[in-house]
N, C-alpha and C positions, 0 to 999 in steps of 0.2 A: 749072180745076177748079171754082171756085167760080160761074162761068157756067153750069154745068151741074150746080150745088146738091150741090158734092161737097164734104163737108171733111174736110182729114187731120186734124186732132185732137191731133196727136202730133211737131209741131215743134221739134226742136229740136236744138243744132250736131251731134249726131250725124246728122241725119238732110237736112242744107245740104249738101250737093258742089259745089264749083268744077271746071269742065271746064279743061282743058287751053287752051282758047278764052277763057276766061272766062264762062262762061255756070253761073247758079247751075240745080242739078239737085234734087231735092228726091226721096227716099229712105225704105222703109219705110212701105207704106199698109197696115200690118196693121190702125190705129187708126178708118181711112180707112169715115165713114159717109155717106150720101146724104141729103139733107132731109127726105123722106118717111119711112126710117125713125130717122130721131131722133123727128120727131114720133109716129111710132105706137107707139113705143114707151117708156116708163116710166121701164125701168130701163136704165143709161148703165156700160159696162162697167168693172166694180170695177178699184181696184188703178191708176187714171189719175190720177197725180199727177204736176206737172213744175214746177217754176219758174219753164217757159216759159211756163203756161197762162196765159190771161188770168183773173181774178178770179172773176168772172162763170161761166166756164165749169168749173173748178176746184170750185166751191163748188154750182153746181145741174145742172152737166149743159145751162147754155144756150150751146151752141154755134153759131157762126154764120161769117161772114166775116173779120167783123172779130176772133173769138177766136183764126184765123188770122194774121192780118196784125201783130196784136198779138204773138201768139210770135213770128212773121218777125221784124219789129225786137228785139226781146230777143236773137236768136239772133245777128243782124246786129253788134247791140252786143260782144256775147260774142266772135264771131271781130275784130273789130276792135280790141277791147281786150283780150281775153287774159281776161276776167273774167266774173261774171255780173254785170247791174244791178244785184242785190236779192241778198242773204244770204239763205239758211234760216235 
């Protein structure tokens, strides 16, 4: 996805599947915007809050690769230990 300047936005153990194979599946791109338009646009769809977010992206709307990869692991941690990293 992200090769092709796609990001889901919206990561998190709800949205990680395990196949049968073991292969992780990754679920619900409602959140799901393309880099072009983040940039042309402004305003960043209200009401997107997660504990998965990364900091950065939570707080201005600067979404990118790594605000991705960053929830992965939080999410990663979550199903391995039963918990979140970080309290609300």
């Amino acid at each position: 996805m992200h090769s092709l300047g796609i990001y889901h936005r919206d990561l998190k153990p709800l949205n990680v599947m395990i196949s049968a194979s073991i292969n992780l599946l990754l679920g619900d791109f409602g959140a799901t915007k393309d880099e072009k338009s983040l940039q042309d646009s402004n305003s960043e769809q209200t009401g997107m809050y997660s504990k998965y977010f990364a900091d950065a992206a939570a707080r201005a709307g600067n979404f990118s690769p790594a605000s991705d990869v960053y929830a992965f692991a939080l999410c990663a941690f979550f199903i391995l230990h039963g918990r979140p990293l970080f309290n609300e």
